[in-house]
C-alpha positions in Angstrom: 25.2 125.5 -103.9 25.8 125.0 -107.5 23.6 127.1 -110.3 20.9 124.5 -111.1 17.4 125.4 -112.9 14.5 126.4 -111.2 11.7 123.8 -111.5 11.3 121.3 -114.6 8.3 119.4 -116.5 8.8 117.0 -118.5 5.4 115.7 -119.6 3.1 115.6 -116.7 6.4 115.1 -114.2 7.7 118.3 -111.9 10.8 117.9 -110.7 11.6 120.5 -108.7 15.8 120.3 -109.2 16.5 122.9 -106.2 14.1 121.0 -103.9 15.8 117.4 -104.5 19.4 119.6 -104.5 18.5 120.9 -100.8 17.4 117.5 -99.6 21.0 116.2 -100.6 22.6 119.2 -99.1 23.7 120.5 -102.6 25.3 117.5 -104.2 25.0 117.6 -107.3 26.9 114.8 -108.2 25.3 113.1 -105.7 22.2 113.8 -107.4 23.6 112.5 -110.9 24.4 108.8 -109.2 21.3 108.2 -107.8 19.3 109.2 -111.1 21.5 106.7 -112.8 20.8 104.0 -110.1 17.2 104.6 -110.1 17.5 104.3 -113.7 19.0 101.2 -113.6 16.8 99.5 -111.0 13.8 101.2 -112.0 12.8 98.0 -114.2 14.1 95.4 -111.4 11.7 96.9 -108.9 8.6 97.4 -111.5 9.7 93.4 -112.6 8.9 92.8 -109.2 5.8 94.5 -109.0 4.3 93.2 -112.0 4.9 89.6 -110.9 3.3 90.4 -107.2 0.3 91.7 -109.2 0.5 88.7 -111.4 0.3 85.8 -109.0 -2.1 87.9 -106.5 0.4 88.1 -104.0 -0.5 91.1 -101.6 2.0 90.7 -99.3 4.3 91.0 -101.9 2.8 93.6 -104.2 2.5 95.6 -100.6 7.0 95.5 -100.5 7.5 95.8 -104.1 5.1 99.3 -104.2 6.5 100.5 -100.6 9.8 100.1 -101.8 9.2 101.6 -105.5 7.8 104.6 -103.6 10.8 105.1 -101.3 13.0 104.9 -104.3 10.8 107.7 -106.1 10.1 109.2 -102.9 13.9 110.9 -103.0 12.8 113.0 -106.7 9.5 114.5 -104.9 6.1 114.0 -105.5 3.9 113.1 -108.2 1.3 110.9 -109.7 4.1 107.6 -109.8 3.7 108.3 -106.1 0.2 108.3 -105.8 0.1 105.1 -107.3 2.7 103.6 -105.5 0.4 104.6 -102.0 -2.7 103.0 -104.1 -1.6 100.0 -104.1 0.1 99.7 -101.0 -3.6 100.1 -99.7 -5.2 97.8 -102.1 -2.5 95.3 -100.6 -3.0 95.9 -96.8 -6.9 95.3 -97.3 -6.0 92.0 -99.4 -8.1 93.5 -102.7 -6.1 93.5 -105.5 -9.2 93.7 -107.9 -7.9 97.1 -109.5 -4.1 96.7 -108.9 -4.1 95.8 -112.5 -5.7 99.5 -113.8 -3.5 101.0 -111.0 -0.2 99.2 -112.6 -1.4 100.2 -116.3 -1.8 104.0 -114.7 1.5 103.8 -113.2 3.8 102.5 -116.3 2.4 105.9 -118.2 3.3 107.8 -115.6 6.5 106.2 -115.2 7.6 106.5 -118.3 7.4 110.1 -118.2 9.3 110.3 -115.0 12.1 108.0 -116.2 12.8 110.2 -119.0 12.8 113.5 -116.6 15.3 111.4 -114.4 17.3 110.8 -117.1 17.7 114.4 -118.2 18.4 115.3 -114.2 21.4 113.0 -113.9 22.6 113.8 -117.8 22.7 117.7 -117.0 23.9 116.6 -113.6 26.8 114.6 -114.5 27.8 117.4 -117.0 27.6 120.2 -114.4 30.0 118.0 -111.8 32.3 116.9 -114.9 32.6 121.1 -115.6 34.5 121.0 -112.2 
């Protein structure tokens, strides 16, 4: 397995770089493409999301959260998480009263995450580019 820090925190985001590495069977460069994917659909999906929450659609929130939480689900746990499961509950009881506090919550947490990500896949992509 390639040399790879021990655990990092980037604001209020752990990612735990040896857990994620072991879950992709050491591939680091692995590792770098899907940070940069995430990167890149990261907006796309919250787009989504936003606009579910927007027109009240629950059904819709419900897919857009499940499928932001898979996507996040592959860098380990976290707050972003937590949210994601909040309002996949808010949606499969049809109350969508707070979904609006939980989305505000989310984007701060987000934002952290993103920029963690990003430093995973730079240091990533610079440690399968050494080979």
């Amino acid at each position: 397995m390639p040399e790879t820090s021990s655990t990092r925190e980037d604001a209020a985001v752990r990612l735990d770089e040896a857990e994620i590495l072991a879950r992709l069977d050491g591939d680091c460069q692995l590792l770098a493409e899907l940070c940069d994917m995430l990167l890149v659909e990261l907006p796309r999906m919250m787009n989504t999301l936003i606009e579910a929450i927007r027109i009240e659609d629950a059904n819709a929130v419900h897919r857009a959260a499940h499928r932001l939480k898979g996507s996040l689900s592959v860098f380990g746990e976290g707050a972003h998480i937590e949210d994601c499961v909040s309002l996949e509950e808010m949606a499969m009881k049809q109350d969508l009263a707070r979904a609006p506090e939980v989305l505000s919550s989310m984007q701060g947490h987000l934002e952290e995450f993103r920029v963690a990500v990003a430093s995973l896949g730079k240091e990533c992509h610079a440690r399968a580019d050494r080979r």
